[in-house]
N, C-alpha and C positions, 0 to 999 in steps of 0.2 A: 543434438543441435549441430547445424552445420559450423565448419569453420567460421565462414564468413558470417554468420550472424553470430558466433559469440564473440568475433573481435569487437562485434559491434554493439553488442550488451556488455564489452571488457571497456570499450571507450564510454560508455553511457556511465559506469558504475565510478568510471576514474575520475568525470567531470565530478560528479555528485561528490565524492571524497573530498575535492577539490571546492567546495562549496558552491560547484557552476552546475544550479539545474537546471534553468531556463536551458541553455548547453546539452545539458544531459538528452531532454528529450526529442532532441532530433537522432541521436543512433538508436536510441531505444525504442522510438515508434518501428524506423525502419527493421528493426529486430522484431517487436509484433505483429509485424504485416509481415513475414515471411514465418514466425511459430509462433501463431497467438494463442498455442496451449501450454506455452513454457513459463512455470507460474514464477521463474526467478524473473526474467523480465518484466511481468504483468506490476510483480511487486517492487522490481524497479522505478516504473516506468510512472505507478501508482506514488509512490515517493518524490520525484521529481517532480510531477504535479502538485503533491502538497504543498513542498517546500517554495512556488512560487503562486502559493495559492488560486491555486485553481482546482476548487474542490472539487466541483461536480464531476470534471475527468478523474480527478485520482481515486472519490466514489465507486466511478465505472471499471476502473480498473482492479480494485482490490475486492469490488462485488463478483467481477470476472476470475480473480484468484480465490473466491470463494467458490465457487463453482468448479474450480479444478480440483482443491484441496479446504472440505468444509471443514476440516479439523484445524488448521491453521488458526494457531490463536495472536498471534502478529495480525493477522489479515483481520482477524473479529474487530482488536484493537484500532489499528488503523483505521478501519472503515465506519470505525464510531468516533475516530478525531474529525473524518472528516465530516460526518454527519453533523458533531454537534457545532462545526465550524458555519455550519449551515445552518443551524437553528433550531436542530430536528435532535434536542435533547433526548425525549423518551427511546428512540429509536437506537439513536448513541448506546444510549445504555444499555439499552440488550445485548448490544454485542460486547459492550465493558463485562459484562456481566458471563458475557460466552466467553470472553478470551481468559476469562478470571477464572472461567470451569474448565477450562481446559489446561490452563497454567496456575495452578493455585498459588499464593503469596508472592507474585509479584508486584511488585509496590507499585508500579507504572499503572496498571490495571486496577488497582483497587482506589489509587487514589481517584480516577477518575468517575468510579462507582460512588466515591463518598462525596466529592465534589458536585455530584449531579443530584445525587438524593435525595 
């Protein structure tokens, strides 16, 4: 990653710390449009989205982290919050289900496997 794009995935990351996402995703995109194969951005960027609900981006974005790194059980996880924010229970839970085989006994992931059940 260049310099210049991780100052700028370092300001996206600091907003969000800062509880400012809306904020966040203006460095972040500009970080994606220059390495949109850099999965720490994607999963930034896919964050920042959530947290000002707008799922269908942040969907896109952690579906796109899934395709960088399918073992990523953060990314199963994620991409099933954002699913069932959408509606799309059964689908949710496959990836509750994948992030939970991939990470066994984490509470985060199971509860939302039992929650859904």
């Amino acid at each position: 990653m260049s310099e210049s794009t991780y100052n700028l995935f370092q300001q996206g990351r600091e907003h969000l710390e800062k509880g400012m996402a809306a904020q966040a995703t203006v460095p972040l995109e500009k970080a994606k449009r220059r390495e949109p194969d850099k999965a720490s951005i994607r999963e930034a960027l896919g964050i920042a989205y959530f947290r000002i609900h707008r799922y269908d981006e942040a969907e896109r974005e952690f579906r796109a982290l899934l395709e960088l790194s399918p073992a990523d059980d953060y990314a199963h996880y994620a991409l099933g919050r954002c699913l069932e924010k959408q509606g799309k229970a059964a689908e949710a839970n496959g990836h509750y289900k994948l992030a939970s085989s991939l990470r066994p006994g984490k509470a985060d992931y199971e509860s939302r496997i039992r929650d859904l059940g």
